[in-house]
Each structure stands twice: as structure tokens, then as C-alpha cells.
C-alpha positions as CSV (number, residue, x, y, z in Angstrom):
1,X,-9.5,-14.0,31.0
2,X,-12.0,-12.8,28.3
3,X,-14.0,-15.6,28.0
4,X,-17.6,-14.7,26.1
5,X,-16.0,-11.1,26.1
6,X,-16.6,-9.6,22.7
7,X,-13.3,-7.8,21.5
8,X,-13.3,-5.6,18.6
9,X,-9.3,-5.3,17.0
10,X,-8.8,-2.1,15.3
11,X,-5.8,-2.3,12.8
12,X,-5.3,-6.3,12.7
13,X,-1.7,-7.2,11.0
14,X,1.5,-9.3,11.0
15,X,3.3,-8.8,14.2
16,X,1.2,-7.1,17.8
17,X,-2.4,-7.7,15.5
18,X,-1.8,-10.9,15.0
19,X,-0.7,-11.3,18.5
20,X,-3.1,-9.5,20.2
21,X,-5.7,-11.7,18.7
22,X,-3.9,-15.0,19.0
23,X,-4.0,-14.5,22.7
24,X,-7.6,-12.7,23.2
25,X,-8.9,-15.9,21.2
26,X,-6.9,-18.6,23.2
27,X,-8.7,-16.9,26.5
28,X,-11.8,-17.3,25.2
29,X,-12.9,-14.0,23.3
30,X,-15.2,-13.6,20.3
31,X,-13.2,-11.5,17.9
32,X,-14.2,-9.2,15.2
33,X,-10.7,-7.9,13.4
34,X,-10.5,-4.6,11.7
35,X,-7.8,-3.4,9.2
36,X,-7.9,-2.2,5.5
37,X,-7.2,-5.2,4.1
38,X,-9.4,-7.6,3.6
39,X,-7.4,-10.8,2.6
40,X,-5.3,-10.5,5.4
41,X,-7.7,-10.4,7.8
42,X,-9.8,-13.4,5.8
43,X,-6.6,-15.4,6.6
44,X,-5.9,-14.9,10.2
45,X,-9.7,-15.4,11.1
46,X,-9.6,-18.8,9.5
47,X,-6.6,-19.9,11.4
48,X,-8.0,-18.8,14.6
49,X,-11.7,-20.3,13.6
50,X,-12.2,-21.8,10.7
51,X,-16.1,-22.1,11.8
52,X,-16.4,-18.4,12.0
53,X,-18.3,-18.5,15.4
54,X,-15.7,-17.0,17.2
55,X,-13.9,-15.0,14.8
56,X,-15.1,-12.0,12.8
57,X,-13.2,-10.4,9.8
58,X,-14.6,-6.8,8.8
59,X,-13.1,-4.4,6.5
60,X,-11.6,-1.0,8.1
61,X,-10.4,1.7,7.5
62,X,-10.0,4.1,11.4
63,X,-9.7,7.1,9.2
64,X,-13.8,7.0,7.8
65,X,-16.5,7.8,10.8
66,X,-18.6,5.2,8.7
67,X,-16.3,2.9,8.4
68,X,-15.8,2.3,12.0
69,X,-19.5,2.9,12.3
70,X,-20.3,-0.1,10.3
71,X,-17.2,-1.9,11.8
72,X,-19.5,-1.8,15.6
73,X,-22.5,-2.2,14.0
74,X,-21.3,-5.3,12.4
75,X,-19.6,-6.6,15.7
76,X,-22.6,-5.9,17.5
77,X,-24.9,-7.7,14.8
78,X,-22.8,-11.2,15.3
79,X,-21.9,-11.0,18.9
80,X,-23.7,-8.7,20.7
81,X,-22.7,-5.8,23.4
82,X,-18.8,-4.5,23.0
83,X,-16.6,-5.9,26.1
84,X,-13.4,-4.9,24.3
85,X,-11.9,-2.5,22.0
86,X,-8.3,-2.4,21.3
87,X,-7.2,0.5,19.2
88,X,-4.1,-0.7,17.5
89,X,-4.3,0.5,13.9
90,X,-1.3,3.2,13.3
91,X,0.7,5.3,10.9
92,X,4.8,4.8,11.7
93,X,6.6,5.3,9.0
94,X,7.3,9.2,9.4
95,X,11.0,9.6,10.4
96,X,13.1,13.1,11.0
97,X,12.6,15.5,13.1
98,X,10.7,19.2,13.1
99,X,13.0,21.0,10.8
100,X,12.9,18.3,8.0
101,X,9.1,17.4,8.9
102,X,6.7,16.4,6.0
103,X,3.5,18.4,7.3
104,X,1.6,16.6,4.6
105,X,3.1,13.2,6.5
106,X,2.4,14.4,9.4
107,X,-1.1,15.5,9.1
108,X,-1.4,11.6,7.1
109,X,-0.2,10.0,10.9
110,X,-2.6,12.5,13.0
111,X,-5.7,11.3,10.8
112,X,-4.6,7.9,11.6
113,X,-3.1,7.7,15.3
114,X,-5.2,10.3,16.6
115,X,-8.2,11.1,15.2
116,X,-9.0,7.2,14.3
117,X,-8.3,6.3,17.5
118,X,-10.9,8.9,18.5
119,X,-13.3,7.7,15.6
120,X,-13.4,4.3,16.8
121,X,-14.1,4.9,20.5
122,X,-16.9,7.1,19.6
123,X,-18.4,4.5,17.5
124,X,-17.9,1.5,20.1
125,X,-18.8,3.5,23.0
126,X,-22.8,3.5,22.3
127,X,-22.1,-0.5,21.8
128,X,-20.9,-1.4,25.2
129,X,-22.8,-3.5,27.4
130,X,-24.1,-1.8,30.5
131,X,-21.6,-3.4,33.0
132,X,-18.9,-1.2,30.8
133,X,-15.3,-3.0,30.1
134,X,-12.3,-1.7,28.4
135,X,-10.6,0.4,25.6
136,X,-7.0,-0.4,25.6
137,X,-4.8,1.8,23.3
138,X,-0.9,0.8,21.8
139,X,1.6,3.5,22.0
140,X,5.1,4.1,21.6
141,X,8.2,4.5,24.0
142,X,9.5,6.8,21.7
143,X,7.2,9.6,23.1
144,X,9.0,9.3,26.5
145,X,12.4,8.1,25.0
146,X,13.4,9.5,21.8
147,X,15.9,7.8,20.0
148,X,19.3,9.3,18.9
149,X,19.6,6.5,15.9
150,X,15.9,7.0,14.6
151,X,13.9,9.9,15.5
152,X,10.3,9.6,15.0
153,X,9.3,13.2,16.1
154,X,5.8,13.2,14.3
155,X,4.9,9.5,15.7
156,X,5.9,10.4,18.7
157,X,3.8,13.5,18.9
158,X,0.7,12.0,17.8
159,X,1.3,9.0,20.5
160,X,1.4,11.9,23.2
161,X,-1.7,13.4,21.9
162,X,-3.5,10.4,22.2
163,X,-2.7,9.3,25.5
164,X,-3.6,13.1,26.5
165,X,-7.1,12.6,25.3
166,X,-6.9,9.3,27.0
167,X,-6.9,10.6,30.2
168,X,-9.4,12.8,29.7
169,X,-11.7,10.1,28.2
170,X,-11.3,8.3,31.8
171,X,-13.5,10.7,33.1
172,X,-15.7,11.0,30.1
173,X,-16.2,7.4,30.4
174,X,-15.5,6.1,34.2
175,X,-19.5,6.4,34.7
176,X,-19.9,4.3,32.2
177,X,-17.4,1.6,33.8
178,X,-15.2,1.9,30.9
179,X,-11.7,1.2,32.0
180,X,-9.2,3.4,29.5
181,X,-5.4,2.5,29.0
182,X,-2.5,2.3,27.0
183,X,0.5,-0.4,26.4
184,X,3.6,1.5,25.5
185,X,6.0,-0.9,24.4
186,X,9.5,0.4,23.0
187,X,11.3,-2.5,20.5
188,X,9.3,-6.1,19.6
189,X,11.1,-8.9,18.6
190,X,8.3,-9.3,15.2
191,X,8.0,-9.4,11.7
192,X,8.5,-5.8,11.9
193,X,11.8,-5.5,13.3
194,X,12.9,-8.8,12.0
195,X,12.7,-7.4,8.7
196,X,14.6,-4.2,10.1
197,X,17.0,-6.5,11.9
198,X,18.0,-8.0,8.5
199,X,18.0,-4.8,6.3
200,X,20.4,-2.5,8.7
201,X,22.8,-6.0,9.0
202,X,23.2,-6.2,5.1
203,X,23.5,-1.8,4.4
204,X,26.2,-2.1,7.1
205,X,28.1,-5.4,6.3
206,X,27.5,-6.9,10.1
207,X,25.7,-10.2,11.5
208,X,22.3,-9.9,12.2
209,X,23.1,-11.2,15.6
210,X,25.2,-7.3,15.9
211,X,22.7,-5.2,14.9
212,X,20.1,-7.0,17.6
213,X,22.7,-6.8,20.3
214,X,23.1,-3.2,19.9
215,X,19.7,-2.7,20.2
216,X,19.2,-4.6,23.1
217,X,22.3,-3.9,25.0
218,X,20.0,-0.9,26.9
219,X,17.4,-2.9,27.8
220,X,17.0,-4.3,31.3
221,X,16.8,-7.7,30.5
222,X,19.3,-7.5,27.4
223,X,17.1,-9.1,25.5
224,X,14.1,-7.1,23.5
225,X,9.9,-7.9,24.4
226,X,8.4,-10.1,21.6
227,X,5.4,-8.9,19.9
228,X,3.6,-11.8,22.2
229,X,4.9,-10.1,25.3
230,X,3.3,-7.1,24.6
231,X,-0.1,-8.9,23.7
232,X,0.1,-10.4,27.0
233,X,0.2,-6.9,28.7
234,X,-2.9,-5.7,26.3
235,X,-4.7,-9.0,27.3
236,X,-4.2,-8.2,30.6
237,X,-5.9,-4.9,30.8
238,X,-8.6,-5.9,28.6
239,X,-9.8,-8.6,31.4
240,X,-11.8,-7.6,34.4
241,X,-8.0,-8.7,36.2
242,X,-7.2,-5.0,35.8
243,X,-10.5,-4.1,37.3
244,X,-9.8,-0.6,38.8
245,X,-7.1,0.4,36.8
246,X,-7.7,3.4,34.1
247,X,-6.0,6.0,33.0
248,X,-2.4,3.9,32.8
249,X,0.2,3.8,30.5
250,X,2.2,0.6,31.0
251,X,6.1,0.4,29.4
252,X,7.2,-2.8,28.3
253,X,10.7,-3.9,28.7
254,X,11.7,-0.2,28.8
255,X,15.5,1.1,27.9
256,X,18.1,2.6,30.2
257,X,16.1,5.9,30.5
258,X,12.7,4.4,31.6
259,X,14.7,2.0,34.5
């Protein structure tokens, strides 16, 4: 589906990044991954292509103007015109609510979710070839869904505000033939909540097989998305399959509330 498609990763890690890249490589992409460290990214470009034709690691940090410039400009430099920019990297570590908010955390997860976001599309946006393609975002079911057990008020906010702007951007950019959308997936079966999986089993003296179950016993399917579900869906959108579509924020495996 992106084959000789030039797709630029922003915020490349264990888990979705690794995912996302995985699957834009096995459909033929050319991949330059961003993320802040290096070493990481060093290591999943060599397992995707040892030869480095295909596969691109670049230091980034979404939160530096330059930074993202010289992300592009480096992408562009290998492979030529952008076809692809997936805007992954994210802050989501903030829990609470309003009234027990860290506005110094919060402001930290705006810079990040937001405004890099922001920083990266206006970087790529100059880069893309004239036939246009696609900027796919990753939010968050939890700005449509909160959670009783784990509110995430400031995540969920900045998630909001940047599917807001996303919208707005599909004007801003349909001219150019640059498809905007945004992959909202709620729980991923990952490295991520694997790890959570296994800490909240061992604080409350339960099977890990418990704690998953009542996680998923909500879910449609009753059984929770895997991070390579959800790079299916970003895959998807990224290929000239969802030609016409912009402007779309697609739920995976959404809970009782989404149904």
C-alpha cells in the first residue's frame, strides 16, 4: 500500500512506533524514524534494513522547530518528496484531574502533543510532493471516554486540541491534496500495557490474567487491540486506499461508551 512512498515517523519507540514502522516497511515504504533517542532508533532501522536503503534513523526532538526542520530536510536529502508523515511522538504520563493538575506538567504535554505535532507538519508540509499524500495523527480514546480508574485530564485535553487544529488544517491543506486524520485507539495489548498489566497484578496480589480481564471485559470484542492493530488502521490511511477521506478520527476497538 505505500510502496516507494516516503514516510517520515515522528516519535519512533517500543510498542505503536515500532509497529507503525514494521508495517509501513513490509508495504514497501522508505522510512526515516524520528525520536530523541538515537540508539533506539539505530536498532529498529537495522532490523528493518540492515542496508540502510530503505530505512532512515534521525535524531528528534518534536519540541525544537529546527529539529524537525533538519528531521525533513534530512528525509528529503535521502529519499526525496514527503508522501507520509505520521505524528506519533507524545507526552502521557500526566495523571489526575484539574484540581490536583501540575500546570508545569501540563504545559511539558502541550509543548509535546500539541505544539510538536504542529512543528512537524509545518516543517514536512513544504516537503511534499505535488500530488500531496497524508499526515495521520495518534490520539487517545480517553478524550471521548474518560476513565473512572485513571483519569488522564491533561492528555486528554491536549489530544482534543490537536484533533481541533486537525480539522482546521484539512482546509489549510486540502488544496494541497494533503489528506489529514487521526487514529484514536483506547487500550493496546504492547510493551506499554504489558508492563502496566504486570505492575497493577503484583500492587494488588491478583493474576495478570485478572487485571487484563477487567480491562477488557468493556470492550466489544472482549479482548483489547494490539499495538499491530492500530498500525494497521494508521497504515491504512496513510495509503492512497483512503483516498478521499480527511478530516477523520477513527476509534479502535472502542469501550462500552463508544459502541
Amino acid at each position: 500500500m505505500l510502496e516507494n512512498k516516503t514516510v517520515l515517523i515522528a516519535g519512533v519507540g517500543k510498542g505503536l512506533g515500532s509497529e507503525i514502522a514494521q508495517a509501513a516497511f513490509r508495504e514497501g515504504a522508505r522510512l526515516v524514524l524520528g525520536a530523541r533517542t538515537q540508539a533506539v532508533l539505530e536498532e529498529e532501522a537495522n532490523n528493518l534494513d540492515p542496508s540502510g536503503e530503505r530505512a532512515l534513523a534521525c535524531r528528534l526532538d518534536v519540541t525544537d522547530r529546527e529539529s524537525c526542520n533538519d528531521f525533513v530536510a534530512v528525509a528529503s536529502q535521502k529519499f526525496g518528496p514527503v508522501d507520509v508523515l505520521v505524528n506519533l511522538a507524545a507526552l502521557d504520563n500526566v495523571f489526575g484531574g484539574v484540581q490536583d493538575a501540575n500546570w508545569d506538567d501540563w504545559h511539558k504535554m502541550f509543548e509535546v502533543n500539541v505544539f510538536g505535532s504542529l512543528y512537524m507538519v509545518e516543517a514536512a508540509v513544504p516537503a511534499f510532493a505535488p500530488s500531496g499524500g497524508a499526515i495521520v495523527f495518534v490520539g487517545s480514546q480517553t478524550m471521548y471516554d474518560p476513565p473512572a480508574r485513571m483519569p488522564q485530564a491533561g492528555y486528554a485535553a491536549s489530544k482534543a486540541a490537536m484533533l481541533g487544529a486537525m480539522r482546521h488544517m484539512t482546509i489549510e491543506l486540502g488544496r494541497k491534496h494533503i489528506r489529514l486524520n487521526n487514529v484514536a485507539p483506547g487500550w493496546m495489548w504492547g510493551p506499554p500495557v504489558e508492563d502496566y498489566v504486570k505492575y497493577r497484578a503484583k500492587k494488588k496480589g491478583v493474576s495478570e490474567q485478572e487485571v487484563l480481564a477487567d480491562l477488557t471485559k468493556d470492550m466489544p470484542l472482549g479482548e483489547m487491540a494490539t499495538d499491530g492493530d492500530v498500525a494497521e488502521a494508521v497504515i491504512f490511511l496513510a495509503s492512497d486506499r483512503a483516498h478521499g477521506i480527511t478530516g477523520q478520527s477513527l476509534l479502535v476497538n472502542a469501550g462500552e461508551h463508544m459502541q
